[in-house]
ZAVO-460754 format. One record per atom (N, C-alpha, C): residue in one letter; y, x, z. Coordinates in steps of 0.001 Angstrom, whole numbers, plus 500000, padded with zeros to 6 digits. Atoms other than C-alpha are relative to their C-alpha. Layout:
residues N
AYXZ ...
This chain:
residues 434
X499735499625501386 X444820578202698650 X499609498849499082 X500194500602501193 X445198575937695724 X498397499744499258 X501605500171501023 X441684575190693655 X500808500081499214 X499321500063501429 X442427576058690095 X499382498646499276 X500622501093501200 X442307573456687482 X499035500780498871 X501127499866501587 X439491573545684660 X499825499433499348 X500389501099501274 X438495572093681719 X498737500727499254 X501694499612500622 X435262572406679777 X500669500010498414 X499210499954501386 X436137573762676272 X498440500488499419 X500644499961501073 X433919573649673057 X499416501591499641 X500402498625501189 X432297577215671919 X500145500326498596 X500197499913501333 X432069575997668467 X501387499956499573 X498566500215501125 X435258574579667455 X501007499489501108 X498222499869499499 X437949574583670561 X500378498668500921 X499969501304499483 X437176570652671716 X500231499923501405 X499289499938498563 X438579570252675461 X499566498666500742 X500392501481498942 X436868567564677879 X500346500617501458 X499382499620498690 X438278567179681759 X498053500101500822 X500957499514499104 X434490566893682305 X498458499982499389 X501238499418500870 X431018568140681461 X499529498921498743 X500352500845500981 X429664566597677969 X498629500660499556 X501140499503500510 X426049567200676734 X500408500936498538 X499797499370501217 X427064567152673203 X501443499803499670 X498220500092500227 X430802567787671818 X499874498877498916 X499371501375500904 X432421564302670261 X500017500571498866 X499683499670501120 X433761566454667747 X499068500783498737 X500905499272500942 X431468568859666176 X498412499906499935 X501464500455499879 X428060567455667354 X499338501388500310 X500917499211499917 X427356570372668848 X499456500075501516 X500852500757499199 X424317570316671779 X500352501481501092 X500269498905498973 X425111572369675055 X501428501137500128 X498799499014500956 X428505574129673266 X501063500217501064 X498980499900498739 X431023572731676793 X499936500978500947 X499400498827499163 X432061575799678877 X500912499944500917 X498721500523498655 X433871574937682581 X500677501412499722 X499418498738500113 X436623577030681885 X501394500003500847 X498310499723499469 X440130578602684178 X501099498983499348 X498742500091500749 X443221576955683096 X500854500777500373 X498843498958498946 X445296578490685570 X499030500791501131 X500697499500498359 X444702580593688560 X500660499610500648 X499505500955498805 X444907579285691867 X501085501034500286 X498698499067499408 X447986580892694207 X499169501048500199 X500647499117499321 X446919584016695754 X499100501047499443 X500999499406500425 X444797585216693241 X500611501313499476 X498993499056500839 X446600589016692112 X499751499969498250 X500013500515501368 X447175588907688208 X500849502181499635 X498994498729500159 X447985592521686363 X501399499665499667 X498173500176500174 X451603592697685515 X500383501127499302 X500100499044501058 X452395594562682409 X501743500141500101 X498801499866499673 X456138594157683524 X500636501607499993 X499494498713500032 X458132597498682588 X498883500887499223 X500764499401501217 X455061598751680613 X500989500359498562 X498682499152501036 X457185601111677880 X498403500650498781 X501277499130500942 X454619602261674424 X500299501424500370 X499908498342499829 X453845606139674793 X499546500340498557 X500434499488501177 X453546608192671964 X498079500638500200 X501388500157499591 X449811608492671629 X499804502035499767 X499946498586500761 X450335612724670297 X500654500358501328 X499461499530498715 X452245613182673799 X499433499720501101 X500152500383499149 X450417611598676053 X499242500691500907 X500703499194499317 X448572613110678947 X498745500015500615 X501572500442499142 X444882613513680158 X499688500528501161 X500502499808498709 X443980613301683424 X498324500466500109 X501341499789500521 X440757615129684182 X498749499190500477 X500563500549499455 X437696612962684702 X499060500293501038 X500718500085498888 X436528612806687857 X498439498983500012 X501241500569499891 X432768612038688439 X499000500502501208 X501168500164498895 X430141611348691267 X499195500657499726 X501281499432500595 X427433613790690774 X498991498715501315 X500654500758498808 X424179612065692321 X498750500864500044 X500646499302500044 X420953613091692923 X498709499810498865 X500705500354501152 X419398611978690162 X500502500177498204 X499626499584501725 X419829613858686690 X499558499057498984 X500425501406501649 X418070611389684195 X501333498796500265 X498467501167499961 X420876609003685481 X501636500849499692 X498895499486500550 X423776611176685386 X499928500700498553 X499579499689501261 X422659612371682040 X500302498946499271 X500060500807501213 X422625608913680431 X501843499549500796 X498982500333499847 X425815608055682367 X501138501146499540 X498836499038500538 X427516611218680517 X500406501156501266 X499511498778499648 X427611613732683295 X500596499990501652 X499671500837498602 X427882611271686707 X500521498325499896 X499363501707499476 X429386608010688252 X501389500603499502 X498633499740499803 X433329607593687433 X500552498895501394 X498622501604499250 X435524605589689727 X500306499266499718 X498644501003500738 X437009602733689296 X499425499435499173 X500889500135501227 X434224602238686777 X499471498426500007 X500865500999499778 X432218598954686068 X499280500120498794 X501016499844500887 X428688599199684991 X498574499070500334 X500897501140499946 X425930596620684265 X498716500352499346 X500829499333500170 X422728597632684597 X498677498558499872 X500464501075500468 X420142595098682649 X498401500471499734 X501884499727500606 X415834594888682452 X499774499036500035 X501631501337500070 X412515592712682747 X500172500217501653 X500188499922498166 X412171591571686448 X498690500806500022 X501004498421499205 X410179594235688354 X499937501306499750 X500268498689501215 X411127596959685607 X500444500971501588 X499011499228499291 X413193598441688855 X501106500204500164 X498571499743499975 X416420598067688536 X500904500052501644 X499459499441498767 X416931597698692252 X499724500269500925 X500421498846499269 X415096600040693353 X500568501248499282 X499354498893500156 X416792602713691584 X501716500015500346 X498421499593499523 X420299601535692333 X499878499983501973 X500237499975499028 X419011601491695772 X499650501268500753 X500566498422499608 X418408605071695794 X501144500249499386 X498191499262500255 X421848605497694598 X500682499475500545 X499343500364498826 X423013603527697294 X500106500807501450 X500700499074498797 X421271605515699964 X501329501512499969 X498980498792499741 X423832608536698844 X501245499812499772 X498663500201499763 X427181607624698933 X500833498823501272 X499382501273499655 X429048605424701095 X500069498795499547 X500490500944500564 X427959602183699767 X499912499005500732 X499385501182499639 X428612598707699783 X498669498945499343 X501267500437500792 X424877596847698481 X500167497806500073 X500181501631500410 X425363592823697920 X498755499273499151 X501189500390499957 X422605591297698162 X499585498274499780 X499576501620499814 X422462587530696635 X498632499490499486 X501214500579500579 X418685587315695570 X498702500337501715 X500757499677499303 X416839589081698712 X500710500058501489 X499407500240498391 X417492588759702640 X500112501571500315 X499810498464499632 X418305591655704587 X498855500510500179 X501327500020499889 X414959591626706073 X499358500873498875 X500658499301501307 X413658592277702304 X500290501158499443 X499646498572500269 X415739594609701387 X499905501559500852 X500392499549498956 X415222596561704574 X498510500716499661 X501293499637500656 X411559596892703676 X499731500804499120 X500124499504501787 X412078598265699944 X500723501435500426 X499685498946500373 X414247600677701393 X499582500998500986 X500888499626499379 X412027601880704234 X498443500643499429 X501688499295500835 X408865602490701962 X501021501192498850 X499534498705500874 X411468604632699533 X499903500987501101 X499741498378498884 X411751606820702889 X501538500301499848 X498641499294500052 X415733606987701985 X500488499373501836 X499216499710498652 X418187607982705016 X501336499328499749 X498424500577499615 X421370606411704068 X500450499108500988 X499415499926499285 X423364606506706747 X501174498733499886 X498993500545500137 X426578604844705295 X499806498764498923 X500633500916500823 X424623602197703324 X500437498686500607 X499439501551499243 X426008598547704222 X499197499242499121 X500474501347500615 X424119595469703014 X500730498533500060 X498963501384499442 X426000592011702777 X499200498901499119 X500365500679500502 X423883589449701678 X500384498763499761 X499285500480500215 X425865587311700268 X500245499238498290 X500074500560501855 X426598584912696757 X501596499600499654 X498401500690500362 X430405583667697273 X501154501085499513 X499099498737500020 X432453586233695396 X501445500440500962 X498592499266499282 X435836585637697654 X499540500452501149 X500386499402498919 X433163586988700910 X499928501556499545 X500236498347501210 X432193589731698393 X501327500937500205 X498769499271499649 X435949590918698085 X500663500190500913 X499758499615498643 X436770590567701418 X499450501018501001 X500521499281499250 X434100592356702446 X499848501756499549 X499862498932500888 X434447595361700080 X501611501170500685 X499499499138499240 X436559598377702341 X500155501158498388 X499108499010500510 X438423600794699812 X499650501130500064 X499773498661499278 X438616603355701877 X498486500375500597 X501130499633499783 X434942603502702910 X499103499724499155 X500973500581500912 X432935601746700078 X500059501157498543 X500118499330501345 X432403604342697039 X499260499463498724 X500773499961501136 X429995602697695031 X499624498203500489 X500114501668499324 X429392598618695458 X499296499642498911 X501160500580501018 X426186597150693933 X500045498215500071 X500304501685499646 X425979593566693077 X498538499433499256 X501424500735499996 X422271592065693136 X500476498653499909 X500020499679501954 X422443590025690448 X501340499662500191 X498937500735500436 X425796588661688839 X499667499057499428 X499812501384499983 X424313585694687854 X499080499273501308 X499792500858498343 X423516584655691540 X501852499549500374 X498498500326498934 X427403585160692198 X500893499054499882 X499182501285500473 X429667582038692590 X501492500173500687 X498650500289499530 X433383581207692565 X500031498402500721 X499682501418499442 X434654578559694911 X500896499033498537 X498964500494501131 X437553578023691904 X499293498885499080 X500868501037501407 X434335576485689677 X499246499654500362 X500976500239499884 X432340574101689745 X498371499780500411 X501030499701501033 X429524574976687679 X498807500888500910 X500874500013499270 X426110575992688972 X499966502177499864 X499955498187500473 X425316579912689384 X499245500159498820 X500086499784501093 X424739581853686641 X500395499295498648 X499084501030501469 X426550579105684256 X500781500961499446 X498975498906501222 X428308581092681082 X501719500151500503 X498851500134499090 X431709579981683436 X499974500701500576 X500197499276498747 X430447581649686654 X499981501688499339 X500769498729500517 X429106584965685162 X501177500515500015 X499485499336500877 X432114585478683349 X501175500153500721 X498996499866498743 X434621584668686142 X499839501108500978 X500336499444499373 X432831586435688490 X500247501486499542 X500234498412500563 X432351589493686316 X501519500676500023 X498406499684499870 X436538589494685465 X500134500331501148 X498907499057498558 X437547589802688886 X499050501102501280 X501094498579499564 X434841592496689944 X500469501353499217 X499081498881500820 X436474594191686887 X501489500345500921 X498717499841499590 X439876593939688642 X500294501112501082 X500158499555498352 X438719594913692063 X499378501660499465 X500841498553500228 X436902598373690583 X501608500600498505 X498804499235501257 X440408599162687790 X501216500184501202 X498709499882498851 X442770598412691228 X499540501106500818 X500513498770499074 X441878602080692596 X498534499472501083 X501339500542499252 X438460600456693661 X499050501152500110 X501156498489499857 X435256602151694189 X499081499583498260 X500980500089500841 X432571602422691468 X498990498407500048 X500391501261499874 X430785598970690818 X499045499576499147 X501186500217500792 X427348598463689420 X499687498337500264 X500625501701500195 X426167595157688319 X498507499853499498 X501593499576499707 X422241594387688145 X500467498557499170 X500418500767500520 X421652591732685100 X499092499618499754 X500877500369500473 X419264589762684044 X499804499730498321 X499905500000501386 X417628589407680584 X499450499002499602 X500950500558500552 X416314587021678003 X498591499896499357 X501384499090500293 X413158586644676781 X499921500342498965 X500285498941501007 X414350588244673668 X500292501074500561 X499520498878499922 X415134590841675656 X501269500540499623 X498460499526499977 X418982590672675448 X500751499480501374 X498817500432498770 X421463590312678665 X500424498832499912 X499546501452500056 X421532587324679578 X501452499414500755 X498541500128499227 X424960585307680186 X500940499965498680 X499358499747501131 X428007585513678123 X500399501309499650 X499356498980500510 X428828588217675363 X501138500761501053 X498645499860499647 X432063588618676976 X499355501013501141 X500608499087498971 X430155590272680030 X499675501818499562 X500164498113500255 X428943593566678215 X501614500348499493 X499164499593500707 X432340593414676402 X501132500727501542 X499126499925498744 X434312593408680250 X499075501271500618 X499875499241499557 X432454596216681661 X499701501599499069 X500166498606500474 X432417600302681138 X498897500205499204 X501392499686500023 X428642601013680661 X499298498779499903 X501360500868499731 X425986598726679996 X498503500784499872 X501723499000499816 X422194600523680868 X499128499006500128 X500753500901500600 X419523599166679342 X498339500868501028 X501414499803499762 X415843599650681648 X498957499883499309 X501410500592501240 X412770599606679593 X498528500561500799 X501085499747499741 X409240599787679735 X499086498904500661 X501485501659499384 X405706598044680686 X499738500388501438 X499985500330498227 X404617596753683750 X498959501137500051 X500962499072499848 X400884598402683042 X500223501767499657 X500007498512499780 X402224602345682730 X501558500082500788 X498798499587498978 X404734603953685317 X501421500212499638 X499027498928500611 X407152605475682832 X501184498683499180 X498832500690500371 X410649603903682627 X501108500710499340 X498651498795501126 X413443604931679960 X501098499033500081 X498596500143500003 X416986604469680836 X500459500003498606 X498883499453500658 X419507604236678408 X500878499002499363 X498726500981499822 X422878603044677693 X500071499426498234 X499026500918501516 X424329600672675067 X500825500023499774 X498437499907500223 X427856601115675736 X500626500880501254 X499663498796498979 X429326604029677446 X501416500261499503 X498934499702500118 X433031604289677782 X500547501747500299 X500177499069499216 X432588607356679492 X499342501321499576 X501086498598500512 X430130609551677501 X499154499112499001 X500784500648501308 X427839608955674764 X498805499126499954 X500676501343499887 X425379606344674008 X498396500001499656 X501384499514501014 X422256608332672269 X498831500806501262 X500417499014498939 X421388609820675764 X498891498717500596 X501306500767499118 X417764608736677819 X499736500526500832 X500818498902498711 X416659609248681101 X498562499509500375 X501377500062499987 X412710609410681965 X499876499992501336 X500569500437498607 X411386607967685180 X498723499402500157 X501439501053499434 X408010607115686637 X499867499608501336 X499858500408498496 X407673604919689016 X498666500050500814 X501099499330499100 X405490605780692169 X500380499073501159 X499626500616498467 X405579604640696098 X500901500061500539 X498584499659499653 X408625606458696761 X500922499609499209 X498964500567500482 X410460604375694109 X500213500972498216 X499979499683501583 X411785605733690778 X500407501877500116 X500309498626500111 X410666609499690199 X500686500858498621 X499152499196500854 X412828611916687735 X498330500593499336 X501343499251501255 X410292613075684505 X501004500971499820 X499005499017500445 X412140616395683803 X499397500695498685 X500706499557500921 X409652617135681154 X498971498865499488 X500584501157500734 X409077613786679459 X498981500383498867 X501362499938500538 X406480615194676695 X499017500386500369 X501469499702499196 X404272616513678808 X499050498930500833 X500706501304499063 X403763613110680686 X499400499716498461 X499738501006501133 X404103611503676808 X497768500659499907 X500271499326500890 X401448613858675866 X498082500025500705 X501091499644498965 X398723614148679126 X499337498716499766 X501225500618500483 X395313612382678393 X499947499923498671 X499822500094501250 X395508613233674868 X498346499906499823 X501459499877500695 X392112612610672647 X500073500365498777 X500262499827501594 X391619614647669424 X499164498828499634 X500668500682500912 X390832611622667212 X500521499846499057 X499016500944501403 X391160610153664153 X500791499073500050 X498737501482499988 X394294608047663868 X500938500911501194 X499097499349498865 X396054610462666556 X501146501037499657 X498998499171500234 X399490612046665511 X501190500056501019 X499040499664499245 X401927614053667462 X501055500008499616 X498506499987500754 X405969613755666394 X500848500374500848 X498722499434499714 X408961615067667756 X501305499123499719 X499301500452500284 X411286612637668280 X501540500327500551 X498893499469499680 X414903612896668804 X500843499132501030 X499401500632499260 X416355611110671916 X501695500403500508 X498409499579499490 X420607611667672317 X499658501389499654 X500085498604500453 X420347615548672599 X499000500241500491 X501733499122500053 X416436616271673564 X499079499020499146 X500874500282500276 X413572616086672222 X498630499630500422 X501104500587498845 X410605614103673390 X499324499872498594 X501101499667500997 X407188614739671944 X499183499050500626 X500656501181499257 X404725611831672226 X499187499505498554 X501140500224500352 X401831610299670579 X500173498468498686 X500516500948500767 X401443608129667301 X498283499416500202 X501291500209500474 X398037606026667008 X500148499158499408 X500206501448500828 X396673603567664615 X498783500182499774 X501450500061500100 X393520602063664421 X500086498534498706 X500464501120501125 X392250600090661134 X498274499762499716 X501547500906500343 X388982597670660489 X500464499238499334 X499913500723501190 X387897596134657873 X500429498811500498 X499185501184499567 X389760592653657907 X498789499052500147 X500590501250499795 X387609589289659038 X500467498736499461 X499005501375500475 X390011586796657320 X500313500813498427 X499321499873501106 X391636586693653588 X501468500622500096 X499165499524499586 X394256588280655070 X500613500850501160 X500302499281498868 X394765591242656782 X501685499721501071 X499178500103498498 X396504591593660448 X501089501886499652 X498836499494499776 X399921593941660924 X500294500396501329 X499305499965498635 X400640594922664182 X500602500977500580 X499576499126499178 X402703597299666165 X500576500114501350 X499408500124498411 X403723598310669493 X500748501039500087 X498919498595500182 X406886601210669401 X500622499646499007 X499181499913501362 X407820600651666348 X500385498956499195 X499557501572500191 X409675597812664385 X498484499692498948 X501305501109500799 X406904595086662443 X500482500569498747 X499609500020501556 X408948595053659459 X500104501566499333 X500137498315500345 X408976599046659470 X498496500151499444 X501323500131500320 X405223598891659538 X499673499798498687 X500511500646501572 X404872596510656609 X500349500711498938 X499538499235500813 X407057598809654373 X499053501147499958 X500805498566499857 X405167602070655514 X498250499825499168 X501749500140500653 X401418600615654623 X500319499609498080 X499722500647501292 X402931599161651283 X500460501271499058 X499557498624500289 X404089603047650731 X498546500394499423 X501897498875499261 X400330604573652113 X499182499232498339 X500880500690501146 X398712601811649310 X500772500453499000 X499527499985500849 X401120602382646393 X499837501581499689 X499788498533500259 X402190606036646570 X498985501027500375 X500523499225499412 X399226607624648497 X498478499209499069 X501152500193500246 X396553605662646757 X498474499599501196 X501071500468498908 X394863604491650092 X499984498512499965 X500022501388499933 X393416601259649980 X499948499462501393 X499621500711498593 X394587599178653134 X499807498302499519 X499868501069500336 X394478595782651248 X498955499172500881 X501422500622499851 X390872594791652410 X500053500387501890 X500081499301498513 X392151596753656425 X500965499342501016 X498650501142499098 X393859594877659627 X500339501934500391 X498903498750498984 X396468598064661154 X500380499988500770 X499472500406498194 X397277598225664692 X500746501900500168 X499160498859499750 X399934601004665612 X500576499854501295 X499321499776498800 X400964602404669002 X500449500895500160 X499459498676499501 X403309604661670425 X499873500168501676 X500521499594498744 X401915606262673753 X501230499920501133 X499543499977499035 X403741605867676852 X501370498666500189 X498776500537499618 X406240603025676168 X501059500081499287 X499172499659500880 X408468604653673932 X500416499034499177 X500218500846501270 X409852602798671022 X500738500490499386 X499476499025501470 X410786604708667935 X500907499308499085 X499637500522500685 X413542603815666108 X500722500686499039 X499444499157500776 X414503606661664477 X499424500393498434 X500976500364500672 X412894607088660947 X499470501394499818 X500309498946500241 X411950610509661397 X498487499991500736 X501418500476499429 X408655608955663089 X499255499436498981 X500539500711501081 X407880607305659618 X498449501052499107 X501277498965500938 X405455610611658258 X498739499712501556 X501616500090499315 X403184610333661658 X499733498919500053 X500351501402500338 X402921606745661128 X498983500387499393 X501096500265501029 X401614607138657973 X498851500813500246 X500934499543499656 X399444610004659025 X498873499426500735 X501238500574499005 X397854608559661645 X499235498753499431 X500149501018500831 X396943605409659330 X499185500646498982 X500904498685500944 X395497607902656665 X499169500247500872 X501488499062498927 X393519609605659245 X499518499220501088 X500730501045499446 X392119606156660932 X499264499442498732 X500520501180500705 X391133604371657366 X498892501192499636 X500944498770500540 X389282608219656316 X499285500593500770 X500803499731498859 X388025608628659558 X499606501900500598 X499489498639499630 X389525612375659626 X500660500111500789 X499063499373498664 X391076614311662661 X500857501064499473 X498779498640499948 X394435616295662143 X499889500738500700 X500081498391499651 X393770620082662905 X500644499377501653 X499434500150499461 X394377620481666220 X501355501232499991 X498744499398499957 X397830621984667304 X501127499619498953 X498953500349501304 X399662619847664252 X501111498508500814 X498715500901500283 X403069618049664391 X500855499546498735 X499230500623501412 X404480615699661862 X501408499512500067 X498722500368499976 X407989614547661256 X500673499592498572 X498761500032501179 X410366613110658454 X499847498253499263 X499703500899500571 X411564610065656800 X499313499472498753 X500848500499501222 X409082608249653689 X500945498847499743 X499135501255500474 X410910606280651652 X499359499298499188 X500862500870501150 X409413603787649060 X499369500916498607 X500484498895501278 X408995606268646316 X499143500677500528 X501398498903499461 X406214608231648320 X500918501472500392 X498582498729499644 X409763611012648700 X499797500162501762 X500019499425498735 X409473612607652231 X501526500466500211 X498855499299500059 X413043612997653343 X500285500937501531 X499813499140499191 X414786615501655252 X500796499232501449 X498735500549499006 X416226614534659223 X500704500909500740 X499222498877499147 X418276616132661885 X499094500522501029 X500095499416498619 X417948618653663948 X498499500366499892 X501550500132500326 X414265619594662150 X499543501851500918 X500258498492499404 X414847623671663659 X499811500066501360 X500131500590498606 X415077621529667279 X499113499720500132 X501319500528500013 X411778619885667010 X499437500409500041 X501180499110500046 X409790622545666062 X499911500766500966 X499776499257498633 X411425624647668833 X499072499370501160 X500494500659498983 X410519622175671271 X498455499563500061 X501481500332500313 X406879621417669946 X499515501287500621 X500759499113500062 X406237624922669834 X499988500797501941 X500046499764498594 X406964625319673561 X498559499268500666 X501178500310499459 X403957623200674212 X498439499876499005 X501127499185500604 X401548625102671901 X499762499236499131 X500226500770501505 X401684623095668656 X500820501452499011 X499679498851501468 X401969626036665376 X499726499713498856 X500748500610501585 X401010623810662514 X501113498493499826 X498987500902499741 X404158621790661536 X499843499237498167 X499548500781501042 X404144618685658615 X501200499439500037 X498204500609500170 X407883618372657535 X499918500045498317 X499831500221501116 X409741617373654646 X500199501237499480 X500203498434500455 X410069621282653797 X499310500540499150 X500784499144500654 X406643621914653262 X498866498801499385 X500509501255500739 X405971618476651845 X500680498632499294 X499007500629500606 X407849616669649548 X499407498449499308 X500517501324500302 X405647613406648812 X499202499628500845 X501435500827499212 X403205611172650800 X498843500745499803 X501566499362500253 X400211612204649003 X499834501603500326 X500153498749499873 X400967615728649177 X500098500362501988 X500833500212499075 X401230614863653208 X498805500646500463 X501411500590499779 X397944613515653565 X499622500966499998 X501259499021500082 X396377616229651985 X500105501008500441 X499607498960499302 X397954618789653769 X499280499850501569 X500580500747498982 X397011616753656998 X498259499814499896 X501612500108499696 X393286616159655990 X499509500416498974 X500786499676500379 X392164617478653423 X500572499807498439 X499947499895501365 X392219617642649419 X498960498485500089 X500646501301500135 X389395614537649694 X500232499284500630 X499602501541498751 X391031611521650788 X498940498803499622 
């Protein structure tokens, strides 16, 4: 077969060299050249839109979707309800978060096809011996050259085909070293092809940056179905699924896992983990947050000391920085608490990270009831949106929250309802003497 021709083209502005350039002649820009296809070699199949006719979009017909149940609900809820066919989905963390050890336990049940381009068989062997799984019809191919990959990929027996990582995998066609913004993106296209041509299901295992975005090119989340985002710290067990882009089902959905010896464990009652080793203290608020369609109940803290410098310290862990800074600039203005002279340290228990702003009233609570060195009643839950005016606003789904609180014996609820300012809050929360 033919080698395709390539050329290295510009990112910025379109510039075309026959061969790698640090910086582009034209636009001076550093790193910008991209080995890119011109053609495809012979042999390679190409769709063919040939006889394609428009349909009226008011006539057209839906086929019903077919989906993989597996044995793991926190995954089929964030994937909308199972695996589809035919599908391609790219599943992205922090090395060690687990990512393949849980698709490795979703290998174990289907007929499965596992490509393996970072760990020997040997290794993998091991990982899936301490899970204790039985799959039977589990194949391993350890392997990095994508045209062994597609050769070795059976139709008719392969249901579900994992690739460990996609930026290990290389085309003969290029060059360019693995994982190059070329490779990734080649590779990824015709993995798409092979899983839309009546293929099997086709998970992809990415890697991330250290901002914590998918690393590689854009174009990668844009080419497959699903992208699932892993989260969580190394030091606690508890890992939260959830998707970024779901062709398939919706995008607001989380699944709760802790990981153990046997690999990645289903939480079916994520506030009760959120919630276990609680300490009535000061600075300790409970909230009700709203994840896709449940509710997960879990732990505000904040701890403040007097500052050591001309300038106090900011910090959070759950929740955005710049959220923070707004919220204390609220607590001082509208609530009359002096924080000026206090460093603030804010955490959300288990990992979580709040981005909803209906977490903004136990913020501030718990911040109030660390600088006054008061404990919120026990059995109390807070909830609702603070806006700059010291205004407590109303969020969704506030008759859900309470439901769900009150299932695990909380009867003392701070909402925007029965509190319509900051200060009025507080004092509801601790007291008439702040």
């Amino acid at each position: 077969m033919a080698k395709a021709a390539t050329v290295f083209i510009c990112q910025q502005c379109g510039y075309q060299s026959p061969s790698y350039l640090g910086k582009c002649p034209n636009c001076d820009s550093w790193g910008s050249l991209v080995e890119t296809l011109v053609n495809e070699p012979s042999g390679v199949k190409t769709h063919s839109l040939a006889g394609a006719k428009p349909v009226k979009l008011a006539e057209a017909t839906l086929k019903p979707l077919k989906r993989l149940r597996t044995n793991l609900e926190e995954l089929d809820r964030v994937l909308g309800g199972g695996i589809v066919p035919a599908s391609l989905t790219l599943l992205a963390g922090d090395p060690g978060i687990g990512k393949s050890t849980l698709l490795l336990q979703l290998a174990s049940q289907f007929p499965s096809l596992y490509v393996s381009g970072e760990e020997s068989v040997e290794q993998v062997k091991i990982r899936f011996d301490r899970l204790g799984l039985k799959g039977k019809d589990t194949y391993i191919l350890p392997e990095t050259r994508l045209e062994a990959i597609l050769a070795g990929v059976d139709k008719e027996k392969h249901k579900i085909v994992i690739i460990d990582s996609i930026q290990t995998m290389t085309t003969d066609e290029l060059n360019s070293a693995a994982g190059s913004i070329a490779q990734v993106r080649e590779c990824a296209y015709r993995l798409q092809r092979l899983a839309k041509e009546d293929g099997p299901a086709i998970f992809l295992i990415g890697h991330v940056t250290k901002e914590g975005g998918v690393a590689g090119p854009k174009v990668l989340e844009h080419l497959v179905d699903t992208v699932l985002i892993l989260e969580g710290q190394r030091e606690t067990p508890f890992r939260i699924l959830a998707a970024a882009k779901n062709r398939f089902g919706p995008v607001d959905e989380i699944g709760v896992f802790e990981m153990v010896e046997a690999g990645m464990k289903e939480v079916t009652n994520p506030s009760k983990y959120f919630l276990e080793g609680r300490i009535e203290a000061a600075g300790s608020v409970v909230v009700p947050v709203l994840e896709g369609s449940r509710v997960l109940l879990t732990e505000v803290q904040a701890l403040t000391n007097p500052t050591n410098f001309g300038l106090p310290v900011r910090r959070s862990s759950g929740i955005d920085q710049n959220r923070l800074q707004l919220l204390v600039a609220t607590i001082v203005k509208r609530a009359g608490i002096p924080l000026q002279n206090q460093d603030v340290f804010v955490n959300v228990v288990g990992g979580l990270h709040l981005n909803e702003p209906a977490a903004d009233l136990a913020v501030c609570l718990a911040i109030a009831a660390s600088v006054s060195g008061k404990v919120i009643a026990k059995g109390t839950c807070a909830f609702g949106e603070v806006g700059l005016m010291g205004e407590i606003r109303s969020v969704r789904q506030m008759n859900k929250r309470i439901a769900e609180a009150k299932k695990l014996g909380f009867n003392k609820f701070i909402t925007p309802e029965k509190s319509k300012t900051l200060r009025v809050a507080i004092e509801l929360a601790l007291g008439k003497a702040l």
